[in-house]
C-alpha positions in Angstrom: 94.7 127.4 163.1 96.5 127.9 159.5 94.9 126.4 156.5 97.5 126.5 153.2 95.0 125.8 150.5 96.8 123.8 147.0 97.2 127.4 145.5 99.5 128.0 148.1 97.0 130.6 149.4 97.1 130.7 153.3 94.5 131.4 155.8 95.0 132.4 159.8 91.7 131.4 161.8 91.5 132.8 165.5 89.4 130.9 167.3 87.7 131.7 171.3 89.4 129.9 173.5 86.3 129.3 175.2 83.4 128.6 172.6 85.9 127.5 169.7 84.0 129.8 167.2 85.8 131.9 164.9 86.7 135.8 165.9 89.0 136.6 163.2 90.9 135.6 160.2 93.6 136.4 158.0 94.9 135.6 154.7 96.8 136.6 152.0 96.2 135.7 147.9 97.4 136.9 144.6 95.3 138.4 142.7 96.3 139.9 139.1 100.0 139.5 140.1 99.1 141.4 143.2 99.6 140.6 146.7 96.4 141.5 149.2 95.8 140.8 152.5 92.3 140.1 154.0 91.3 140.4 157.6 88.1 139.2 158.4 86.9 139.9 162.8 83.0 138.0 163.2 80.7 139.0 165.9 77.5 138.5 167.2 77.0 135.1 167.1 73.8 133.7 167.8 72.2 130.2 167.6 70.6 129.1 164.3 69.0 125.6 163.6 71.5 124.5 166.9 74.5 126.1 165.2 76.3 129.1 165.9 76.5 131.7 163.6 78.2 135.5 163.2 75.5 137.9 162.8 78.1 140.6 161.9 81.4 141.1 160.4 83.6 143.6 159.3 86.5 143.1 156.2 89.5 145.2 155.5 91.3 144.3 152.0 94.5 145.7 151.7 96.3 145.9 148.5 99.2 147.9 147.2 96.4 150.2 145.6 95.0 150.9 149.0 92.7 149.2 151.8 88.6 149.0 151.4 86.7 148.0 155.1 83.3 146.6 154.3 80.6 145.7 157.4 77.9 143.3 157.1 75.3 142.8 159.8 72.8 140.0 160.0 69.0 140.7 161.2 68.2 137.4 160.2 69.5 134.4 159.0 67.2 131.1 158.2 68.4 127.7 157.3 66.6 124.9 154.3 64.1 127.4 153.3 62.2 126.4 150.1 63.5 128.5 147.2 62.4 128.3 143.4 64.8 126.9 140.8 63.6 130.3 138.8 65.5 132.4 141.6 68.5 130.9 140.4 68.3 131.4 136.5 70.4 134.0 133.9 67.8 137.1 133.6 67.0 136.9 129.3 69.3 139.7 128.0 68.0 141.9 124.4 70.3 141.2 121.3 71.9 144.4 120.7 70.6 146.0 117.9 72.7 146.0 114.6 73.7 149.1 112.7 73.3 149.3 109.6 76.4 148.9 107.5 77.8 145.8 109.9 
C-alpha cells in the first residue's frame, strides 16, 4: 500500500497477506535539503485491548551522511491509562545569570 502525503513525502506499507498487519515500511523525505530513506520491519505482534500491536521494531535511516539502525522492543504496552496533566508540562528552567557589564 503507498501513501503520498501533501508534502509529496511517500510511504511503502507491507502488509501480511494473511493477518493484514504491517511487517515493513518504507519511505523517503527531505530533510535540510537532504534526501533519506527510512525502513521500518515490525515484529512481535501481540493483542492489546483487542488490537494488534508490534512489540518490536528495528529502523535503518539512510542519508547521504551515512545509515543509523535503531531497535525498540516492547515488554509492555497498556492502553487509556490515567496520567496527570503535570506529566505533560515544560520543567521551570533558571534565568541565566547576568554578568556584570551586560
Amino acid at each position: 500500500m503507498k501513501l503520498t502525503k501533501k508534502s509529496g513525502n511517500e510511504t511503502i506499507f507491507f502488509l501480511d497477506t494473511e493477518y493484514c498487519l504491517t511487517i515493513k515500511s518504507q519511505s523517503t523525505a527531505n530533510r535540510q535539503g537532504m534526501e533519506i530513506e527510512v525502513e521500518s520491519s515490525f515484529g512481535d505482534y501481540k493483542e492489546v485491548a483487542s488490537v494488534m500491536m508490534a512489540h518490536s521494531m528495528t529502523q535503518t535511516v539512510s542519508a547521504p551522511a551515512g545509515s543509523q539502525v535503531i531497535s525498540f522492543t516492547f515488554d509492555k504496552i497498556e492502553p487509556n491509562i490515567d496520567l496527570s496533566a503535570d506529566r505533560f508540562a515544560m520543567p521551570e528552567t533558571e534565568e541565566p545569570a547576568v554578568k556584570e557589564g551586560e
